[in-house]
N, C-alpha and C positions, 0 to 999 in steps of 0.2 A: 504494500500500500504506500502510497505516498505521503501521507503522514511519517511513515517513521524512515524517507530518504532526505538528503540536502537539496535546497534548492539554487541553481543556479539560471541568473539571467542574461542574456543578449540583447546587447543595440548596438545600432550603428547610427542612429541621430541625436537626440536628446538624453533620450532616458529621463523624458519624462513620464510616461507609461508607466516604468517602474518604479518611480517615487510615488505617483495617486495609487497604486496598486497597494502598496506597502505601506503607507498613511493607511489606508483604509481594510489592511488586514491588521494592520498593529506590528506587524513583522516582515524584515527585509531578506532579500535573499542570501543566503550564507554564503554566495559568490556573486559579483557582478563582472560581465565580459564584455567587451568593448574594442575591435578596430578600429576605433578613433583613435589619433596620434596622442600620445602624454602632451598636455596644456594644451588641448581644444579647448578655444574660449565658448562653445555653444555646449558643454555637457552641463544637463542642467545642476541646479545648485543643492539639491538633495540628494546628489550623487556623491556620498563622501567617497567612497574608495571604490577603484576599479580596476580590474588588468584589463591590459592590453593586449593584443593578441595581433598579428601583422594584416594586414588588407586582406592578404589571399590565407587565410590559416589552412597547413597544411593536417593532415591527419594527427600528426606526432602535436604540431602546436595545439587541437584541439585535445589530445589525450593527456595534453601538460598542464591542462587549467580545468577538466573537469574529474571530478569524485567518480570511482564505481557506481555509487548508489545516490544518483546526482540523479533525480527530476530538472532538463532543462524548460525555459521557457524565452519564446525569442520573442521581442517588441523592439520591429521596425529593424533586426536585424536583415540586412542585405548581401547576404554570402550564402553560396547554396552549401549546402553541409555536407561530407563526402560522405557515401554510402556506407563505407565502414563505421562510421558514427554515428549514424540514422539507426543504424541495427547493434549499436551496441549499446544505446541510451534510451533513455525513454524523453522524448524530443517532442514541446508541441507550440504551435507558430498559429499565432493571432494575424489574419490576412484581410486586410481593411475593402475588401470586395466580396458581393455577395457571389460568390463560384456556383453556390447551390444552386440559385436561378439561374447566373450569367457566365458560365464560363468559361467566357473569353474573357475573364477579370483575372483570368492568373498571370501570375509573373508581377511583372514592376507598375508602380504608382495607377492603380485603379480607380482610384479619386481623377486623375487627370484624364482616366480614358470616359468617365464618367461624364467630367461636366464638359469634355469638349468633343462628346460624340454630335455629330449632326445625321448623322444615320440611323441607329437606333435608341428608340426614347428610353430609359432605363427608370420605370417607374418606382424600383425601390433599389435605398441603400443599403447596407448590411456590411457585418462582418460574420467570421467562420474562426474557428478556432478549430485545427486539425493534426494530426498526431502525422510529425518530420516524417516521410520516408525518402529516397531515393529522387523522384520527380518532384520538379519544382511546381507547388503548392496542389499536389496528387493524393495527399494522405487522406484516411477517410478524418472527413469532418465528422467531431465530437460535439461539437455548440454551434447556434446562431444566433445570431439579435437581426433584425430588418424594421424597416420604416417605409413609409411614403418618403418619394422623394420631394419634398416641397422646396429644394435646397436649390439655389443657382454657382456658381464659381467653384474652382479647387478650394478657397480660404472656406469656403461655410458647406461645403460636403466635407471638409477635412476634419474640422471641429466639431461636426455631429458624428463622424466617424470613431474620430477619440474617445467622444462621450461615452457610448456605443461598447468601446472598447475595452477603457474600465471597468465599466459591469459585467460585458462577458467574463473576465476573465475573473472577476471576485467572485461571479456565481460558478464557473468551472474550476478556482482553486479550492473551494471551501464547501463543493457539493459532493453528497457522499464520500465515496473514495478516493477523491480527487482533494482531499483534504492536506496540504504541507505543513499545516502549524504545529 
């Protein structure tokens, strides 16, 4: 169960997901990872400690920064995770696109293909919460949240996105077995 593994997190923007996450669980990750260079001025300010790990992390740099028995969770990290890691961790990736209705939302910034589609109308936004495997963003999905989309721009589908995304993941860390604390 996950309750009784460590939990380690992933980004590659802010990290700020992981700080509302950990506010509102009471409890932070017992690891945070990060390819962001040491003294990025944009890692947000609730991020007290993080390793670094290089832009492309190899399999060896991923096995040198996480636990055996290490529950990962990635927020807005942007590195596809080598297959030998996907199958020896237990890996799960909050994807700011509804895949379940739309998927053509895989891969990179779904927000942007969202609000500057002129083709097709994408009546609801969502995220997916799916267990890492192999293919990029292939895993079976485990959670969703959706909406109407009443949103115009990348800035305000991005921000209801986050919203969104928070609570996914408070109701997927702390529901049934899915419990880390």
């Amino acid at each position: 169960m996950i309750r009784d593994k460590h939990w380690t997190a992933f980004f590659s923007h802010t990290g700020s997901e992981i700080v509302n996450i950990s506010n509102k669980l009471g409890r932070t990750p017992d690891a945070i990872i990060t390819n962001k260079p040491p003294g990025s001025d944009d890692i947000h300010e609730g991020i007290q400690e993080s390793t670094y790990v290089p832009n492309r992390p190899s399999v060896v740099d991923y096995r040198g920064v996480l636990q055996s028995d290490t529950v990962v969770t990635l927020h807005g990290y942007m590195r596809i995770i080598p297959p030998e890691i996907c199958d020896e961790y237990e890996i799960y990736n909050l994807h700011p696109g509804l895949i379940t209705k739309y998927p053509e939302l895989k891969g990179a910034d779904p927000q942007k293909k969202v609000a500057e589609s002129v083709i097709k109308e994408y009546d609801h936004i969502g995220c997916v919460i799916h267990k890492v495997t192999s293919g990029v963003d292939e895993g079976p999905v485990l959670a969703e949240s959706s909406t109407r989309n009443n949103y115009s721009g990348v800035n305000s589908i991005s921000c209801k996105l986050h919203e969104m995304a928070t609570s996914l993941w408070l109701e997927f860390l702390t529901c049934n077995d899915k419990n880390i604390s």
